[in-house]
N, C-alpha and C positions, 0 to 999 in steps of 0.2 A: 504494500500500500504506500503512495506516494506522502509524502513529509507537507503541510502547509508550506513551510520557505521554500524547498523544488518547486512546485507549482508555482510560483512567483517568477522563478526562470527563462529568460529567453526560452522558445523555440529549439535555437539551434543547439545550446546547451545540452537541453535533454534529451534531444535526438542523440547526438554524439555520448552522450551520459550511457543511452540505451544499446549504442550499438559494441561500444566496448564491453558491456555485461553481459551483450549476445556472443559476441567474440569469445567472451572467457569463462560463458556459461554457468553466470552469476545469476543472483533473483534480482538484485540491484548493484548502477552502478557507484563507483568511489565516491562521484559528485553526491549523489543521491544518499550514500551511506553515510556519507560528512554529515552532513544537512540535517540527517535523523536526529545524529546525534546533539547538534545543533538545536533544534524542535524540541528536542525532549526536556533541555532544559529552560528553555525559554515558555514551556508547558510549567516547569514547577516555576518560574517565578512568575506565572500567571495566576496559578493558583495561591499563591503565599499573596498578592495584591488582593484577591477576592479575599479568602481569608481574615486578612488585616481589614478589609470592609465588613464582613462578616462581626467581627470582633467587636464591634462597635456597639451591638445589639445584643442583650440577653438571652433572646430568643435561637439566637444563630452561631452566637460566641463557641470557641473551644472549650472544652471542661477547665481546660489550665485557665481562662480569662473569670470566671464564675467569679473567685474568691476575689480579683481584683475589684470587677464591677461593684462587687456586694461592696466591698470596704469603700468606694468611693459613693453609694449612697446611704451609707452608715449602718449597712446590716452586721446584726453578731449573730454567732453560728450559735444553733441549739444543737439538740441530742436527735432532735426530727423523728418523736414516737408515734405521735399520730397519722394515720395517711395522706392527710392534705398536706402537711410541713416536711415529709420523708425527701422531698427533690430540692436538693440547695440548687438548679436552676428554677425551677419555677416560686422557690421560696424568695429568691433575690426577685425574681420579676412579679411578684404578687408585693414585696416591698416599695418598689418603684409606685408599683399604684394605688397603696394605700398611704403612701405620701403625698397623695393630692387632696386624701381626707380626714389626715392627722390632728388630733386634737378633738376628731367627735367621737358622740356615747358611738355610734354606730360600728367605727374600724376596730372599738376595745372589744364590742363586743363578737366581731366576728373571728379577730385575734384569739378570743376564751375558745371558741370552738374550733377555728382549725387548725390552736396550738395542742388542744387537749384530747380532741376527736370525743368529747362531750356536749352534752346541750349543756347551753350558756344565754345568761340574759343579761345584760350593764345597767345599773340604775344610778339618776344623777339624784343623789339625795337631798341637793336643794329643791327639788321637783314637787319635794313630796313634805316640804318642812311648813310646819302652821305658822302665821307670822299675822301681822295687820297689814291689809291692804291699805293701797294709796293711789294716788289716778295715772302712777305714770310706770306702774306694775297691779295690772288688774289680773287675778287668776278666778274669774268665777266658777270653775271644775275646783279647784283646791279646797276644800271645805275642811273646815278644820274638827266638825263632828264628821263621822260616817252617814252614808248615806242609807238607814239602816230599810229602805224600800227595793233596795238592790243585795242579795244574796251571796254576791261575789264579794261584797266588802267584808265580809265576815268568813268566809274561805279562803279566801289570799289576806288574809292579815296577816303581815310581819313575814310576808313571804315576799320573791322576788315580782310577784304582778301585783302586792300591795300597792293603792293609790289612795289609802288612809293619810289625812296630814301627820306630823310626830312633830315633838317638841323636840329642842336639839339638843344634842347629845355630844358633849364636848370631849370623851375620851377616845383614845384615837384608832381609827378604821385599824390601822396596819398592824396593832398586837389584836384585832379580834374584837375586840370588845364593843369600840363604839360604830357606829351606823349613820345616825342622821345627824350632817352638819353641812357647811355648806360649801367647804373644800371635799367632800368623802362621795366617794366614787364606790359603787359595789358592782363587783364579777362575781353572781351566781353562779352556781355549776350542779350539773345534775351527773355524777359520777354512775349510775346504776343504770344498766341497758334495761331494752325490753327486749322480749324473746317469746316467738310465735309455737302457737299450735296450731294447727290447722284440719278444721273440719274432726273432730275430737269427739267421740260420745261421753255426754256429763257422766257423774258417778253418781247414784240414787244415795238418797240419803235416809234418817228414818221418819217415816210420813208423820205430820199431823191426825192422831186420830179424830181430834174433837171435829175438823174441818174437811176431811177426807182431801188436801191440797196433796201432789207430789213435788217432792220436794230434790233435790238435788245442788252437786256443788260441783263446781269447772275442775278442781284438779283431783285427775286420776289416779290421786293417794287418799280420797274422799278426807280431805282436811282443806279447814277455813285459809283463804288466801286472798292478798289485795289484787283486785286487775288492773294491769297498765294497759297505758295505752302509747306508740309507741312515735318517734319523733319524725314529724311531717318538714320535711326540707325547706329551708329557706334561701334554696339556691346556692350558685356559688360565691355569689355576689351579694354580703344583706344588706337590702336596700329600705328594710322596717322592722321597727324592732322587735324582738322574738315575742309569740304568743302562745301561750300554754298547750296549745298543740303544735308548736313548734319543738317542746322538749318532751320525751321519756318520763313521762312520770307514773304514780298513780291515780286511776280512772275515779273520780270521785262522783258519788251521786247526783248531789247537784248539776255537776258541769253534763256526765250522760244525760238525766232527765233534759237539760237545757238541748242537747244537742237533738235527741229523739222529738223533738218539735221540729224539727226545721225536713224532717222528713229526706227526700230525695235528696235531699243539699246535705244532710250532715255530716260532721267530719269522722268525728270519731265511730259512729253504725253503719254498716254497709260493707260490701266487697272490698271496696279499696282503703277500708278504717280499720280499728281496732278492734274491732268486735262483730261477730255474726254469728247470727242463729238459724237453726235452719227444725225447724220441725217436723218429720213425715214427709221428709224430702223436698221440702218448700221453705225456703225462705221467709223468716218471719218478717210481716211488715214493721216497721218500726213505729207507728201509730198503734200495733197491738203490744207494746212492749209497756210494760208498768217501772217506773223504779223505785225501789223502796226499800225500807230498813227491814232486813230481813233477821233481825238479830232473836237468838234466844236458845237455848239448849235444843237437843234434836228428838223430834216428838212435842216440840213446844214453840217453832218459831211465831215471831210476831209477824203482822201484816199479811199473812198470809191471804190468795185472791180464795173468795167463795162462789164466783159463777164466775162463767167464759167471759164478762166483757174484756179483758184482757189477755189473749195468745200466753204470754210467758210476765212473771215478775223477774226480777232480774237486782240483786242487792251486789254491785261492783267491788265494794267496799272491802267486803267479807266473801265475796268469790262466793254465790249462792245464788237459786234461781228455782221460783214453783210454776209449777203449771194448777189452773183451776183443778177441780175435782173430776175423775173421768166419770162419764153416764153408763147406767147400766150396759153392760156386756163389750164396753169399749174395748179395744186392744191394747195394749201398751202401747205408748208414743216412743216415737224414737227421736229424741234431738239431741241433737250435735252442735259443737261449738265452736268457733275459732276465734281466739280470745290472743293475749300478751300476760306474760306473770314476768317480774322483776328479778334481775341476779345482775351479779355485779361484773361476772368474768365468763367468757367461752369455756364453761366447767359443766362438767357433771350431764353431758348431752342437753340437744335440744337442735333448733335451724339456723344454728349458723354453720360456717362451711366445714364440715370433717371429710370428704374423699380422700385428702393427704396422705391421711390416717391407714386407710383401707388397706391389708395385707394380701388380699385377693385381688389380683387385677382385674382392669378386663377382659385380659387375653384369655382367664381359666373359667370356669363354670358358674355362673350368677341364677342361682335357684331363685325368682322371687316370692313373694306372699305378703297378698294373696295372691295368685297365680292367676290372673288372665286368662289363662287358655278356656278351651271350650269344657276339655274334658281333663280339669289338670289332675296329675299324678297324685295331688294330696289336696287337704286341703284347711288342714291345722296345721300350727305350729309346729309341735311335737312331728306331726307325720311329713312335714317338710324337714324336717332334721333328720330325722331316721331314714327318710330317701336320700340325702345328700352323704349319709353313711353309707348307705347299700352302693351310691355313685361314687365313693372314696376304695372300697373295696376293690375294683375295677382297677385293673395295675397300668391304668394310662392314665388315670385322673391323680395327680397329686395335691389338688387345694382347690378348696369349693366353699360358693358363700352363698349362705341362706337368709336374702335382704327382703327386709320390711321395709314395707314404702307406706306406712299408714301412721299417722297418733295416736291409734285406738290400743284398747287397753287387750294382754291377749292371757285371760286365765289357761292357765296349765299343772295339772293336776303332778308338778315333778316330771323329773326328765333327766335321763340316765343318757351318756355320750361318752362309749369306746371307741377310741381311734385304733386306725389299722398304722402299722409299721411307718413311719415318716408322713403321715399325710397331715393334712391343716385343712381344720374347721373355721370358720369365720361366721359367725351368727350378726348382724348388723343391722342397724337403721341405714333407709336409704338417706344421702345427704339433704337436707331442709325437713326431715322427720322425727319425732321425738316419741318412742313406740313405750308400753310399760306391759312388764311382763307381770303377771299377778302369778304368785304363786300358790298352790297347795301342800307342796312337798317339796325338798332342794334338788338342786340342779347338779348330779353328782357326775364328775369328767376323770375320764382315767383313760388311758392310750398305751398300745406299745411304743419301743423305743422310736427317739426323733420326734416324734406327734407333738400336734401344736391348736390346740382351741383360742380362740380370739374372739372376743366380745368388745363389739365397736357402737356407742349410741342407743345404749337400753336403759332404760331404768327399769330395776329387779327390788319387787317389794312383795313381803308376803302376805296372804290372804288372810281375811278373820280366821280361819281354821285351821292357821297354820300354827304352832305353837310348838318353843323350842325344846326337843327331848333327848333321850340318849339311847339308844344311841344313830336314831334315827327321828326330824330333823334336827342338824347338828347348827346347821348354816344356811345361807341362802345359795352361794356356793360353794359343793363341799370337794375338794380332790382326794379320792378315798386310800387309802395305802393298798388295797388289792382291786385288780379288775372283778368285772360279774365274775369270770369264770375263777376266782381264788386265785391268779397269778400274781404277781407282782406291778402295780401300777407305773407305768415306765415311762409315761406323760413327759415331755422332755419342755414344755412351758406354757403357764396361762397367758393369755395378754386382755389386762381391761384398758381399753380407750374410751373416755368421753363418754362414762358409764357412770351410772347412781346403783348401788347396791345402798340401799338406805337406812342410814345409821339407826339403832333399835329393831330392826326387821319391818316396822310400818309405826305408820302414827296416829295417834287419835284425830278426832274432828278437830281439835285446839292445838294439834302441833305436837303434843307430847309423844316422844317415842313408846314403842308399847313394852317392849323388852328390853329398854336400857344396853347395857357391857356384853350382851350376848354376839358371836359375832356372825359376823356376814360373810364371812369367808375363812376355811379350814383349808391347810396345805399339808397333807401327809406325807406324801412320799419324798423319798430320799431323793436330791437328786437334781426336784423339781424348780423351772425358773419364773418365779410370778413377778412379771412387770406391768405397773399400773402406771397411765398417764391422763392424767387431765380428769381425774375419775373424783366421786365422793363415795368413800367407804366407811362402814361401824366397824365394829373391832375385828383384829385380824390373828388367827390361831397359824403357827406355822412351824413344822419341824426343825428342829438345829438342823437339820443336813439339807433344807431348801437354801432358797436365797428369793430374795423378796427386793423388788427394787418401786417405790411410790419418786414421780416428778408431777410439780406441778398439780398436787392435791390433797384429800382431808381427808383424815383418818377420825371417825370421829365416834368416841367411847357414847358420848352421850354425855358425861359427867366428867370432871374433874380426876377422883377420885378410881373412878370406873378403870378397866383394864383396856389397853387400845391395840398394846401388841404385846403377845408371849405366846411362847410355845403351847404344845396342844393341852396342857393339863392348866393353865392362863396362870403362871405361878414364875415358874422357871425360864431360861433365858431361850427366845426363838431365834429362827433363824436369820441370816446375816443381809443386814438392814442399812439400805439406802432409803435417803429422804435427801429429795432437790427441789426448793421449794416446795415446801410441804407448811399445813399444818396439822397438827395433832392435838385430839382432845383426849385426854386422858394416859394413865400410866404407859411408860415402855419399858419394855426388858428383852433384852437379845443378846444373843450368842458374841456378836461382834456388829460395831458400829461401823460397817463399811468408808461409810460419808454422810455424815450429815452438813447439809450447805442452805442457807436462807431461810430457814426453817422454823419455824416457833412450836415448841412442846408443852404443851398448855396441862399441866396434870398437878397434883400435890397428892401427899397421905394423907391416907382418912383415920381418923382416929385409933390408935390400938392395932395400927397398919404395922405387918410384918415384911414391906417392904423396906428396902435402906433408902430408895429415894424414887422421886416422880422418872427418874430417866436412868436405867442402871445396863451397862454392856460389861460381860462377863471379861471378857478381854480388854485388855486399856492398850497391851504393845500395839495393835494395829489401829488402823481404821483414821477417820479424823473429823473432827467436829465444829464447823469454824461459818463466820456470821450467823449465827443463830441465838434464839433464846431459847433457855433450860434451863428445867423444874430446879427449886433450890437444895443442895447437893446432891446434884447430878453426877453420877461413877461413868466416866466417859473416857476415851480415849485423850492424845493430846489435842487440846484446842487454839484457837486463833480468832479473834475478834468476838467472843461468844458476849452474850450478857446472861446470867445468871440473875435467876429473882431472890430479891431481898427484902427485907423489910421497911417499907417506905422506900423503896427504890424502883426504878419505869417497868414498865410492863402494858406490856398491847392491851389495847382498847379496842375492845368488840361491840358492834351495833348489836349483833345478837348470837348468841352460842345454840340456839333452835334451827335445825335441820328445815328449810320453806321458808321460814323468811324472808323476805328480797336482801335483805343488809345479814345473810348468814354468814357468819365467820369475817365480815368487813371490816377492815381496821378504821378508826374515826382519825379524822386527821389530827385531833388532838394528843394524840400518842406521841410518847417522847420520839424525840430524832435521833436517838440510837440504837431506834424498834425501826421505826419507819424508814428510816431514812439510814437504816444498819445494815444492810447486804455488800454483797461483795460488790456490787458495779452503786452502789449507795440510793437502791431500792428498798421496797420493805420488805420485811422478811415474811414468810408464810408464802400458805396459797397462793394468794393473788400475785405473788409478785410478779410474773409474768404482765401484769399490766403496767406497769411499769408508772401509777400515779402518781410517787414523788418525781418524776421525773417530766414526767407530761407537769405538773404545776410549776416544776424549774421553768421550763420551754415556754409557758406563759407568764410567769415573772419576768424574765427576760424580754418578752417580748413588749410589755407592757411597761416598762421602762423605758421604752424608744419611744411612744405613743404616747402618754400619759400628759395631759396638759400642764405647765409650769402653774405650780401651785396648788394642785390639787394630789389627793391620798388614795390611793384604791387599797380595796380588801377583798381577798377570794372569801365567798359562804358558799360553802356548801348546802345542798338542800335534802340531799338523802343521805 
């Protein structure tokens, strides 16, 4: 191919170029091979000209120009935990244009959310300060009583959509304390996601007999729970300031009933909201929907509907919902829900994204269920597992998964899983589905050598009639030391992902676990490798000759006091125990302390306790123990930045220690900084750390420094 500069050549040049290359049976000739050479570099110094024009712009620049640009429009780099701030280019060019709106509530408050990847709201609290008017500052909305003919002023008081006047409050925003002044700026934050079920059958509950209503409640562990509702976008761009369905929060009565007027338009009811019902395959209209206080023991609620004029009651609050009375020889109704309940982190399954997880490709056998087909091969639970056994047998299949694509709840009366020689079981929610296994009897897994059971996205709770015994049920999952046939269980590892095994074996209507320290999982055999991630487990029995590795989840006794890990007689030291980001409620004792890292071990002795301590490893030479907190004298291996509980000295601050809570096991930001802010990368220790909170509030501190008008104070509140 001829050079740009040749082609600029005389005529006779190239002819004579051409005939000596034909003479010497060249591709090209000498003049023409100069020339290339020539071209090629005069191509890079064309490209390093564009370039250098390119560079000019954020948009087009080289990676190497990023850090310059930024420092010449005065960006400081964060840690970039949220997804909007992850691109230091489009974080410098999102600076650029929020410097044309520096200085308003507006940029701070878009700053809280796409530095924190939370809902956030900015309030100017002179906005809101009572004062005496005068004619050249008229506020006639600012009323310095409430406006007590409007019901919102008494649900958002003292909250971030309060528009109540306050008298001012001269202690100062930034240690916390004070609020309404008229330098004081507030950054909301609503820390706690919301997280879908979709299309769900409620859980009956016990009827009213005086009223003959049915009654039931939204979560499939049949216990009282707040409904959220979940956070409606305000663009990339916020262009008005956030409205309570703009954040995550909880679904409260008021705000529902107000929205179930507006029919077709409402936000939070309907397909594209927070909430839907569907009754006998029909969608309930939201004109047939009641709301109201459904509060009162079970067999006793109040408010309950006495004739049909209303389709469904519906109590948000308390996660409850009656149907009128049915008429003589009616059938059971069937409705289903698709609702939001509150958590703080991608733990313990539900619809956010788990495929990563998935140990079964696509390339190997995906049994679903229910199964689609016309005439499928099974059509329970149990018998889709038992056929994806008889498909494991088969010496060309080595790993098969038997996925749930549904949120309904799926009773199974026990369920016994022998692996054949090296193959792999995968039992799974399909991704965006959150399935609950109810049990009758435990789910006992034993395999020859190699074999590998996997449980991805269940939550495993047991039935009313499940009740813990000996020697059968032991647990909710048991790994038994012999197969059926009396050999030896040669199971070579469990894996939970993104799994609820639920601490107590199940809960009452109010939350309470039923069985306390009993556990939820037994590891007999020798040998065996239990690795949990992202899971919520009750207490865990497990041989000295396993090994047991939890990241990124909760082991939870129930109690303080309660036992959370020991071997199978719950006395003696079990098997050898990793914890990476973890927390843990109640006592531990193990064989050896592999690693404990970011960890908090939440346990103490209970009275006339023949334990030596809330955390005790029979070995001290190995293992190692470091950014964590632990029980007070703890028998550990060597440690490294640990904090140890003392008297009057810090220790994590829980919103709630109950299993369903939205704020379960959530640290309060009021927790000393060498809890929170104690990990190894100077996150908080526990569970959650993985979200990395203290770190997203750094990335908004810093951000809000750059922004923040001269003279004024901002304060992060939290709201959940």
């Amino acid at each position: 191919m001829s050079s740009d500069l040749f082609a600029l050549l005389p005529a006779v040049y190239r002819l004579r170029d051409a005939q000596i290359a034909q003479s010497q049976g060249l591709a090209q000739g000498p003049l023409e091979s100069l020339l290339m050479v020539i071209d090629e570099q005069v191509a890079v110094v064309a490209d390093d000209l564009i370039q250098l024009y390119e560079d000019q712009f954020i948009e087009t620049c080289a990676q190497w120009v990023i850090p310059y640009i930024g420092d010449l429009v005065g960006y400081q780099s964060v840690k970039g935990i949220a997804p909007a701030i992850d691109n230091p280019r489009a974080e410098v060019a999102q600076t650029i244009s929020l410097r044309r709106r520096k200085g308003t509530v507006l940029v701070l408050e878009q700053l809280a959310r796409d530095a924190t990847g939370w809902g956030a709201h900015a309030v100017e609290f002179f906005q809101v300060l009572g004062d005496t008017e005068y004619l050249n500052h008229v506020r006639p909305h600012n009323y310095y009583a409430p406006d007590l003919r409007r019901w919102q002023s008494g649900l958002y008081l003292d909250s971030a959509f309060d528009r109540t006047s306050h008298r001012v409050d001269v202690r100062r925003i930034s240690s916390g304390r004070g609020r309404y002044n008229i330098q004081n700026v507030g950054v909301f934050l609503w820390s706690l996601g919301a997280y879908g079920i979709t299309n769900a059958p409620v859980t009956p509950a016990a009827t009213n007999t005086a009223g003959g209503a049915q009654c039931y409640r939204f979560s499939s562990l049949g216990m009282d729970m707040p409904l959220f509702h979940r956070a409606v976008s305000q663009g990339e761009q916020i262009s008005a300031p956030a409205e309570p369905v703009n954040v995550a929060a909880r679904l409260r009565r008021r705000v529902l009933c107000a929205d179930l007027v507006a029919g077709v338009g409402a936000q939070f009811y309907g397909p594209a909201g927070s909430l839907l019902l569907t009754l006998d395959g029909t969608v309930v209209n939201p004109y047939q929907i009641k709301v109201a206080n459904l509060s009162g023991p079970d067999g006793a609620w109040v408010n309950l509907p006495a004739d049909s004029t209303y389709a469904v009651v519906v109590d948000p609050e308390l996660g409850r919902l009656a149907l009128p009375p049915p008429g003589p020889g009616a059938p059971a109704p069937e409705l289903t829900a698709t609702y939001y309940y509150g958590f703080n982190a991608d733990l313990g399954g539900g619809d956010y994204a788990r495929a990563a997880s998935f140990v079964v490709g696509d390339g190997a056998q995906i049994l679903p269920f229910p199964d689609p087909a016309t005439a499928p091969p099974y059509t329970t639970l149990p018998g889709a597992i038992t056929y994806a056994l008889g498909q494991l047998a088969n010496a060309g299949t080595g790993e098969i998964a038997v996925e749930l694509t549904d949120s309904d709840t799926h009773p199974i009366a026990g369920l016994t899983v022998d692996l054949p020689a090296g193959k792999t079981l995968e039992v799974r929610a399909a991704d965006g589905y959150r399935p609950t296994i109810l049990l009758g009897a435990e789910i006992a897994v034993s395999g020859d050598a190699s074999s590998q059971m996997v449980l991805n996205g269940l939550v495993v709770v047991a039935g009313t009639a499940m009740v813990p015994g000996s020697p059968s049920p032991a647990a909710l999952v048991h790994l038994p030391a012999t197969r059926p046939g009396g050999t030896a269980n040669l199971l070579s590892g469990l894996s939970l992902t993104d799994c609820t095994l639920v601490p107590g074996w199940s809960v009452s209507p109010d939350g309470q676990p039923r069985y306390g320290g009993d556990p939820v999982l037994i590891a007999e055999p020798a040998g065996v490798a239990v690795s949990i991630t992202r899971s919520i487990l009750g207490a865990i029995r497990a041989d000295a000759l396993a090994t047991v590795a939890v990241s990124d989840g909760i082991v939870d006794a129930t109690g303080r006091t309660d036992v959370a890990y020991a071997a199978l007689d719950g006395v003696s030291g079990g098997a050898p125990l990793t914890l990476t980001g973890c927390t843990v409620v109640g006592k531990v004792h193990a064989v050896l302390l592999s690693l404990v890292s970011d960890s908090i071990v939440w346990a103490a002795l209970a009275t006339a306790d023949t334990w030596a301590a809330g955390l005790v490893a029979d070995r001290k030479q190995e293992g190692c123990v470091r950014f964590s907190f632990l029980p007070y004298g703890s028998v550990t291996p060597r440690r490294f930045e640990c904090v140890e509980q003392a008297l009057a000295g810090p220790q994590p601050l829980f919103r709630s220690l109950r299993y369903g809570d939205p704020g379960y096991l959530k640290m309060l930001a009021a927790t000393d900084d060498v809890i929170r802010r104690g990990a190894c990368d100077a996150g908080e220790m526990g569970a959650f750390h993985f979200v990395l909170a203290p770190q997203r509030e750094t990335d908004l501190k810093t951000r809000l420094q750059e922004y923040i008008p001269v003279g004024l104070e901002y304060g992060l509140i939290y709201q959940d």
